[in-house]
C-alpha positions in Angstrom: -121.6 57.8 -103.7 -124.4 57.6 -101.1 -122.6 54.2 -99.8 -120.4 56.6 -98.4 -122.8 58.3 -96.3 -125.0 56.1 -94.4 -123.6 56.6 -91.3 -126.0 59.4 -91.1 -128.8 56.9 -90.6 -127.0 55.4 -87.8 -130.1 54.3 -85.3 -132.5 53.4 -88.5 -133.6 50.3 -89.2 -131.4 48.6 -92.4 -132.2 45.7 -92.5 -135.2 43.1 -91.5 -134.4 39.6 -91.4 -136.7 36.2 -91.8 -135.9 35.4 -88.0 -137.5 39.4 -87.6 -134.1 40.5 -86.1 -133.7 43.9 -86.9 -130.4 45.2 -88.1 -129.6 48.9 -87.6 -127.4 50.9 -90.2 -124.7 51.2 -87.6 -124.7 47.3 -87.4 -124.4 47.3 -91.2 -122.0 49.2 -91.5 -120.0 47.9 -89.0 -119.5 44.6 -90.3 -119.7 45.8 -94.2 -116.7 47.9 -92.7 -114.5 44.9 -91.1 -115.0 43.2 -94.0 -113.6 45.0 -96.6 -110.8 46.0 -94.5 -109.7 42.3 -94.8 -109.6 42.4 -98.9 -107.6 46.1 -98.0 -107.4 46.6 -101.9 -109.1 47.1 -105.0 -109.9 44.3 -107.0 -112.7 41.7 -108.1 -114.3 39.6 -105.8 -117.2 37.1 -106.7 -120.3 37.4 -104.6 -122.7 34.4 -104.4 -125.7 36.2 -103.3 -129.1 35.1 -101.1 -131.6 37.6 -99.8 -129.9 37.6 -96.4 -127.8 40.0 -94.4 -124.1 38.5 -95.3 -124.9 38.8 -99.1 -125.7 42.5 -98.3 -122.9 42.8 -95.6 -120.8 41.9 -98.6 -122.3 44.2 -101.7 -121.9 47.2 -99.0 -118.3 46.6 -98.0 -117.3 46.1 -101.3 -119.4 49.5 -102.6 -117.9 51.6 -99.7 -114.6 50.7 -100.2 -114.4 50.3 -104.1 -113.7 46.7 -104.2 -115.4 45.8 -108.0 -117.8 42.6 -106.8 -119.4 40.6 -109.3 -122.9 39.6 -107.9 -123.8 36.0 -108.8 -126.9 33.6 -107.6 -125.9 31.2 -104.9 -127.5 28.8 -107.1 -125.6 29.0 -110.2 -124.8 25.6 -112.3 -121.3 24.7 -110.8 -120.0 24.3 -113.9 -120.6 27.9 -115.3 -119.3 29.1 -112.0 -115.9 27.4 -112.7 -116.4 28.4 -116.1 -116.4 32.1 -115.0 -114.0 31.7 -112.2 -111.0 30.3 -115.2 -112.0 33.7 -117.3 -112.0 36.2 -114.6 -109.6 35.6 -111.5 -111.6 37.1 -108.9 -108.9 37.8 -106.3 -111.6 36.8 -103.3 -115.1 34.8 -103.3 -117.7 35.6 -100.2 -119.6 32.5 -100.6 -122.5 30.2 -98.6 -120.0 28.3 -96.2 -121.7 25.2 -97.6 -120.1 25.9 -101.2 -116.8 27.2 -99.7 -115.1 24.0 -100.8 -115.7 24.2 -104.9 -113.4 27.3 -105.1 -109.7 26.8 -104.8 -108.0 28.8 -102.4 -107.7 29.3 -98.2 -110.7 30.6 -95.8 -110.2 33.9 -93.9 -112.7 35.4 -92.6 -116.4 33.7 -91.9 -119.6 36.0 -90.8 -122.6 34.1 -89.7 -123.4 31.5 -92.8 -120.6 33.1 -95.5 -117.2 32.3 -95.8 -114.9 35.0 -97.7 -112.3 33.3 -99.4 -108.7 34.2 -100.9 -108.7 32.1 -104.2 -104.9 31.1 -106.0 -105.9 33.5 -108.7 -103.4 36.2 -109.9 -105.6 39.3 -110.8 -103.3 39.9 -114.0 -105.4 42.8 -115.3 -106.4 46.3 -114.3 -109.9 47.5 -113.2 -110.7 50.7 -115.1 -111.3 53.7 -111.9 -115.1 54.2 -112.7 -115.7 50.4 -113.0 -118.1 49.9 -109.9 -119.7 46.6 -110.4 -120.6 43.7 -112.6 -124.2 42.1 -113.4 -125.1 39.6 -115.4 -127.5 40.7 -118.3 -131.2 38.7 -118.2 -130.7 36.6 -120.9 -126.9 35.2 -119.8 -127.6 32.5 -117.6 -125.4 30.5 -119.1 -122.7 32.9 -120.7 -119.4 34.9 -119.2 -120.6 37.9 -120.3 -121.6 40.6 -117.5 -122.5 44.3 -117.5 -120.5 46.9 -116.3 -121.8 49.6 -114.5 -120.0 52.6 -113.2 -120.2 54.5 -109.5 -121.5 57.3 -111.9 -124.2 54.7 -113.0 -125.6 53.9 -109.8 -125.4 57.5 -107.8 -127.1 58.5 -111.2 -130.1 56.0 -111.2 -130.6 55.6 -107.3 -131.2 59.3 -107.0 -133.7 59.5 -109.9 -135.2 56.6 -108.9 -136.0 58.1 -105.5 -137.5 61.3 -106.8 -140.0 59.7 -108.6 -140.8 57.3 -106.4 -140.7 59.7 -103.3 -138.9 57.3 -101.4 -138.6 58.2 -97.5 -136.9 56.5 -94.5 -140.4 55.3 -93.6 -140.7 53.2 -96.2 -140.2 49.5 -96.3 -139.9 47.4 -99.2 -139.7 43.5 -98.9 -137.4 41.6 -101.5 -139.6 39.7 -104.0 -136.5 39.0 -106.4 -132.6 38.1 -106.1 -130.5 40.6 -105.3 -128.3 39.9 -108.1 -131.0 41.0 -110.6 -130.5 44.7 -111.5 -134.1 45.7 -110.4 -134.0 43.5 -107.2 -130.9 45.1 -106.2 -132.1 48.7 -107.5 -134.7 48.0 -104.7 -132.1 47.7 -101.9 -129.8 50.1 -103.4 -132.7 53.1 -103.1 -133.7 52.1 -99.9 -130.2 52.0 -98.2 -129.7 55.5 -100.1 -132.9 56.9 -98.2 -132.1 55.6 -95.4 -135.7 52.9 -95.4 -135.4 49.5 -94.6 -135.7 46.7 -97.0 -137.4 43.2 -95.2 -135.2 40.5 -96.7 -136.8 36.7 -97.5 -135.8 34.1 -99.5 -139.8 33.0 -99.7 -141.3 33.2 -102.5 -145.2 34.1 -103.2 -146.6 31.1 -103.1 -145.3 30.7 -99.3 -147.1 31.8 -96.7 -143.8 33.1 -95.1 -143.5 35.8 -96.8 -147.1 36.9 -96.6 -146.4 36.4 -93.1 -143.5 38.9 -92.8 -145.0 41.3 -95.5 -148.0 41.7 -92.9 -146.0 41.8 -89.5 -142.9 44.0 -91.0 -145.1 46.5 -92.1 -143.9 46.5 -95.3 -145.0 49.7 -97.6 -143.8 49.0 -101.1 -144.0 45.6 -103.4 -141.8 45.1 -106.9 -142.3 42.6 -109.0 -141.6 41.8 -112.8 -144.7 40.5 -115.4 -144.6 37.0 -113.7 -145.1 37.9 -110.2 -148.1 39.9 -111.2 -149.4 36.8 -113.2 -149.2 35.2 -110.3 -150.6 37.8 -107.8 -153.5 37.3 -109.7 -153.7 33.8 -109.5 -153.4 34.1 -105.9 -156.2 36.1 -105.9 -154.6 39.7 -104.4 -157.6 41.7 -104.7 -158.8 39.8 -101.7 -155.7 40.2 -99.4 -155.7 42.7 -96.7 -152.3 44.5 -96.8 -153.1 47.9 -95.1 -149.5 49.6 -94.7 -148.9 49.0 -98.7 -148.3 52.2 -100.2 -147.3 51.9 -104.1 -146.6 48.4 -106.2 -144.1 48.8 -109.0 -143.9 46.8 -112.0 -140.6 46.6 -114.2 -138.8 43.7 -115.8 -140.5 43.3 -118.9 -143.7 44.4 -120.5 -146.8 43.5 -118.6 -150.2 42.9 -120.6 -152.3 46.5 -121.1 -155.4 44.6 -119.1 -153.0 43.4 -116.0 -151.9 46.9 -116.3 -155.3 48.5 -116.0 -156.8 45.2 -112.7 -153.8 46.3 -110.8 -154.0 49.8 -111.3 -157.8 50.3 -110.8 -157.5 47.5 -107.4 -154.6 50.1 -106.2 -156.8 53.0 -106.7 -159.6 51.7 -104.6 -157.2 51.1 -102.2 -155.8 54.7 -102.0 -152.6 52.3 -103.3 -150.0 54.0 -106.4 -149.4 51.1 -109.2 -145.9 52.2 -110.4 -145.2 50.8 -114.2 -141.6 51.4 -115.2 -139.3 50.0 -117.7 -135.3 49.0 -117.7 -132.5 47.0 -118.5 -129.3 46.0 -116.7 -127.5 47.8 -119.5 -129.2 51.4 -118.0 -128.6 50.3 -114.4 -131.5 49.9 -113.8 -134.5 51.9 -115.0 -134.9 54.2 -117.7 -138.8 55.4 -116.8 -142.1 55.6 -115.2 -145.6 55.7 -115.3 -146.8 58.2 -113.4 -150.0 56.4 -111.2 -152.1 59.2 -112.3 -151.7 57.9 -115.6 -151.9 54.5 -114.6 -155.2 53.4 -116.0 -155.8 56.3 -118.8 -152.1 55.3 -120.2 -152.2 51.1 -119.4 -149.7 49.3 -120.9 -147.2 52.2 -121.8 -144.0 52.5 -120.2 -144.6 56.2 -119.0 -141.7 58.8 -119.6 -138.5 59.1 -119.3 -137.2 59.4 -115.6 -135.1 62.4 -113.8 -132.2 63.2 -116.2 -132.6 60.9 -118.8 -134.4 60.8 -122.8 -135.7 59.1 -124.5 -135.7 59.1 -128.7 -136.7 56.8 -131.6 -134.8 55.8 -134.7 -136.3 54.9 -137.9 -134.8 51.8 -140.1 -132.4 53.9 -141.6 -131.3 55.9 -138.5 -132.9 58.9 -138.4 -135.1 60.1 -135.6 -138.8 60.0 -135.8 -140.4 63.3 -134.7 -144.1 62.4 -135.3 -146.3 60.4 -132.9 -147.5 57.0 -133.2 -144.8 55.8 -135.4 -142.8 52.8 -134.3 -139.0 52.8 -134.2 -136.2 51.8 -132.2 -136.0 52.8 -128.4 -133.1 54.6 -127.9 -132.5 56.0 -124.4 -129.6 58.7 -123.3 -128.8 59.1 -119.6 -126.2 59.0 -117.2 -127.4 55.9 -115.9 -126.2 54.1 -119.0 -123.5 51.9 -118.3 -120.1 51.6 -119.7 -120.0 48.0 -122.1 -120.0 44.7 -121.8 -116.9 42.4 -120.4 -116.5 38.7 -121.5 -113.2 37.8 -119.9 -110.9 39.9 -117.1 -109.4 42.1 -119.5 -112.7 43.7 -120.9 -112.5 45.3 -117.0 -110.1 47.6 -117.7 -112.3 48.9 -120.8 -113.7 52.6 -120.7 -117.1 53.9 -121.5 -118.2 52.6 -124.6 -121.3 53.5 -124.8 -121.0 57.6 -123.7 -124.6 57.4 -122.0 -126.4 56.4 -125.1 -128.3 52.6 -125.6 -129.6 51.7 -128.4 -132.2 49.2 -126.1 -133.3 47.0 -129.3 -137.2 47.3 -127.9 -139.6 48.4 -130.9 -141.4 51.2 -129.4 -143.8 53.8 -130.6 -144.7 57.5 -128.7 -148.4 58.8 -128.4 -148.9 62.6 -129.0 -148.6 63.1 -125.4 -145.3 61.8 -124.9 -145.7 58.6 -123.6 -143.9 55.9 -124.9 -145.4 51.7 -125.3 -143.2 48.9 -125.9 -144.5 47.0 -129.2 -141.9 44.2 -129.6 -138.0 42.8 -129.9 -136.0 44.4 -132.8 -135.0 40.2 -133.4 -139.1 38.9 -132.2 -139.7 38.9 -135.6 -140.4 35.9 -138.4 -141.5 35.9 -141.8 -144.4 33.7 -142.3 -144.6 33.0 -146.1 -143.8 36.3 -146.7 -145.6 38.0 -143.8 -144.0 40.0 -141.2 -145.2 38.2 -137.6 -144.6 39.9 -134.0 -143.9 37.0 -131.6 -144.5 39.3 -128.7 -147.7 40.6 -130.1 -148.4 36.8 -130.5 -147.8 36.0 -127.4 -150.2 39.0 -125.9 -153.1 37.8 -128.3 -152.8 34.1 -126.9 -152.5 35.6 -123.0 -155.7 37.5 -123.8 -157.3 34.2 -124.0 -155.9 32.5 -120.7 -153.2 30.3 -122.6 -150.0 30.2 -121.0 -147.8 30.2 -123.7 -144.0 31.4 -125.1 -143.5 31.9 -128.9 -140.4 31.1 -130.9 -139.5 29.8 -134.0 -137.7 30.5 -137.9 -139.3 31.6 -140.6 -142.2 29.7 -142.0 -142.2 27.9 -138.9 -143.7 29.6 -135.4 -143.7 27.7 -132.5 -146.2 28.1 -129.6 -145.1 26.1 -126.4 -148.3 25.8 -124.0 -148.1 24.4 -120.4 -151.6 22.2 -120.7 -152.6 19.6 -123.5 -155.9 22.3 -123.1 -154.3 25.6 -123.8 -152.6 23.3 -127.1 -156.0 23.3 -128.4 -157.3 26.2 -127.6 -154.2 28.3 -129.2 -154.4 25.9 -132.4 -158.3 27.4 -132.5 -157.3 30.6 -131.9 -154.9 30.8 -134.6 -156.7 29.4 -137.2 -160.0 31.6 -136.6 -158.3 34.9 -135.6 -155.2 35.2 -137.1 -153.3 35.6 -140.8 -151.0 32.8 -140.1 -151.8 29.6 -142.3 -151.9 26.2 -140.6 -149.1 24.9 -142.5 -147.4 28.0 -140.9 -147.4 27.4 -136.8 -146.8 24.1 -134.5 -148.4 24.4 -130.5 -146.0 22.5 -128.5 -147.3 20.8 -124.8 -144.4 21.1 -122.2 -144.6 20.7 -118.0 -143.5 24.7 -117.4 -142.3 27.3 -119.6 -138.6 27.4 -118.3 -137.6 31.0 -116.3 -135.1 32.9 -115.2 -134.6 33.5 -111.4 -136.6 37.2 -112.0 -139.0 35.3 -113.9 -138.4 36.0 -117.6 -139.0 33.1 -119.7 -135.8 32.1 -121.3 -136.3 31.5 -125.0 -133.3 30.3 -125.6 -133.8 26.5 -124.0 -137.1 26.2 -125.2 -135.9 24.7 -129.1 -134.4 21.7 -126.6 -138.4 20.7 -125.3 -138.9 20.6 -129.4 -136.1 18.5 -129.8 -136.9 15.8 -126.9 
């Protein structure tokens, strides 16, 4: 595991915090060290993470010394946290200080803000030996279910992920998204593993913090999923003068073919690499790229596969398709694909159920050069008196036209939920004039925001409730 060798780094720069105090590998390590030498075993341990240096002083302790750490948000609903701490046990929590007293137990060791604590549980079940860490999947913000991904998983997709991105100890990437999101903490993990420096911030884009700190840190490379790149353009980014930027990547979900091609043609001009790529937290992280030379003549494809991994598609009746431009399930193989899904404590001691094969449930379809684009959800689809409707492709038609908008719904009935009593009509136009789908067919929907996760993805799943109210 590369956690077990970056002492070599020693003098580099780790770590950049929002104060702009600079924290060396040596100083890292040091404390990631002392800390897990007070757990002293293997066994879970709940992280409740920030962007800051304890969260990381945490995750690398725990990673060096093969302590299993769940990595949560520090601002998870209370209620699913006790939820998850009655199904798992975790035998320690390293926690804000300030949230220290909703977990039963005793206090033992405190590091700056974070408070590690020993909690009453009984770890009555085994971890299996390849079981390295536990993430929840995008769309289980409010569920006990978390991903498990193996040492094997992460050496696997942190090196690959390096190659193609030619990651060196000069670069510096800044944290846009939680650490606890698979490509947020990719980010750090391939950075630490290259011995670069990652520029932690809890700011988000629309504070001028963090423009602030991307400017005076020098950082070199930006990440960002579909929404941050909505809202780059809102803020206007062509106009911003970020000279030490070297490549942006994009991952996280499927951004729009024209964002694809403004992004990539504004990087160009600025002797900048736009970087498309496409994952899930079931592969790790990422299963491939976009080469930038193929970032405007190839817009809105997910690229290839990355170092080591392959993809393949699979028609409705299983069977792979070996002809181009024929849409079929995504299925990826790969080392980096992670061992199951645990619901409760005694799913840990589970082995690999998958054997490096995902089926990834994304409709996808291969040009006769080899590059694959995402078309839609295996479950985005409705039947419309009798027609087959793509709510993703929905979605992207409405987009094209400026409407902020997220599309749900049973059959015969699609729902369109705008942001702006505007957009309401304008969709309602649009449908009627240049689409198939009958009037009788669709309801638009006027709510405040659309709701998100933390990494941005709209979360379908609570928007029925806005219909409801």
């Amino acid at each position: 595991m590369f956690f077990d060798h970056l002492d070599q780094f020693s003098d580099q720069t780790a770590l950049i915090l929002e104060d702009s105090s600079y924290f060396s590998y040596k100083a890292l390590l040091d404390s990631s060290d002392l800390f897990a030498n007070i757990i002293e075993e293997r066994c879970l341990i709940f992280i409740l993470c920030c962007n800051n240096m304890e969260s990381v002083v945490g995750y690398v302790g725990c990673m060096r010394h093969r302590i299993v750490p769940a990595l949560l948000s520090a601002s998870i609903d209370p209620a699913l946290f006790l939820e998850l701490l009655k199904n798992y046990h975790p035998k320690f929590c390293w926690v804000p200080t300030n949230k220290a007293q909703m977990i039963p137990g005793e206090s033992i060791f405190q590091f700056r803000e974070y408070t590690l604590i020993a909690t009453k549980y009984v770890q009555d079940c085994s971890l299996f030996p390849g079981l390295g860490l536990l993430l929840t999947t995008s769309g289980s913000t409010g569920s006990p279910k978390f991903v498990r991904q193996s040492y094997r998983n992460l050496q696997s997709n942190t090196e690959a992920i390096i190659s193609y991105l030619g990651i060196s100890r000069n670069d510096r990437a800044i944290s846009t998204m939680p650490m606890n999101y698979t490509y947020g903490l990719s980010i750090l993990n391939t950075h630490l593993a290259a011995g670069a420096s990652e520029i932690l911030t809890e700011a988000t884009l629309m504070d001028k913090s963090f423009w602030n700190q991307l400017k005076e840190q020098q950082a070199t490379t930006f990440g960002g999923v579909p929404y941050i790149y909505e809202m780059l353009k809102k803020l206007h980014f062509e106009r911003m003068e970020l000279p030490n930027l070297r490549y942006l990547t994009q991952a996280g979900g499927k951004l729009p073919a024209d964002l694809c091609m403004e992004f990539s043609t504004l990087c160009a001009k600025r002797d900048m690499k736009f970087i498309a790529m496409y994952g899930q937290t079931e592969a790790t992280a990422r299963m491939s790229w976009l080469p930038f030379e193929h970032a405007q003549d190839k817009a809105g494809s997910i690229g290839i596969a990355i170092p080591g991994g392959r993809f393949g598609l699979l028609d409705v009746n299983g069977n792979e398709i070996d002809v181009p431009d024929v849409t079929g399930e995504l299925v990826y193989y790969g080392d980096n694909v992670t061992l199951g899904y645990a619901e409760n404590r005694f799913d840990l001691s589970k082995e690999d159920e998958n054997h490096g094969v995902l089926q990834t449930g994304d409709i996808a379809k291969r040009d006769q050069d080899g590059f694959y684009y995402i078309v839609g959800r295996k479950k985005r689809f409705l039947k419309i008196f009798g027609n087959r409707v793509n709510l993703d492709e929905v979605e992207g038609l409405l987009k094209k036209e400026e409407i902020e908008c997220a599309c749900t719904g049973i059959d015969d009935c699609l729902k369109v939920f705008v942001t702006a009593p505007y957009m309401a009509e304008r969709a309602m136009k649009y449908l009627n004039e240049h689409t198939l789908i009958s009037h009788g067919g669709f309801k638009v929907i006027t709510i405040e925001k659309l709701p998100r996760s933390e990494s941005g993805k709209i979360l379908y799943s609570e928007l029925d409730t806005y219909d409801r109210l």
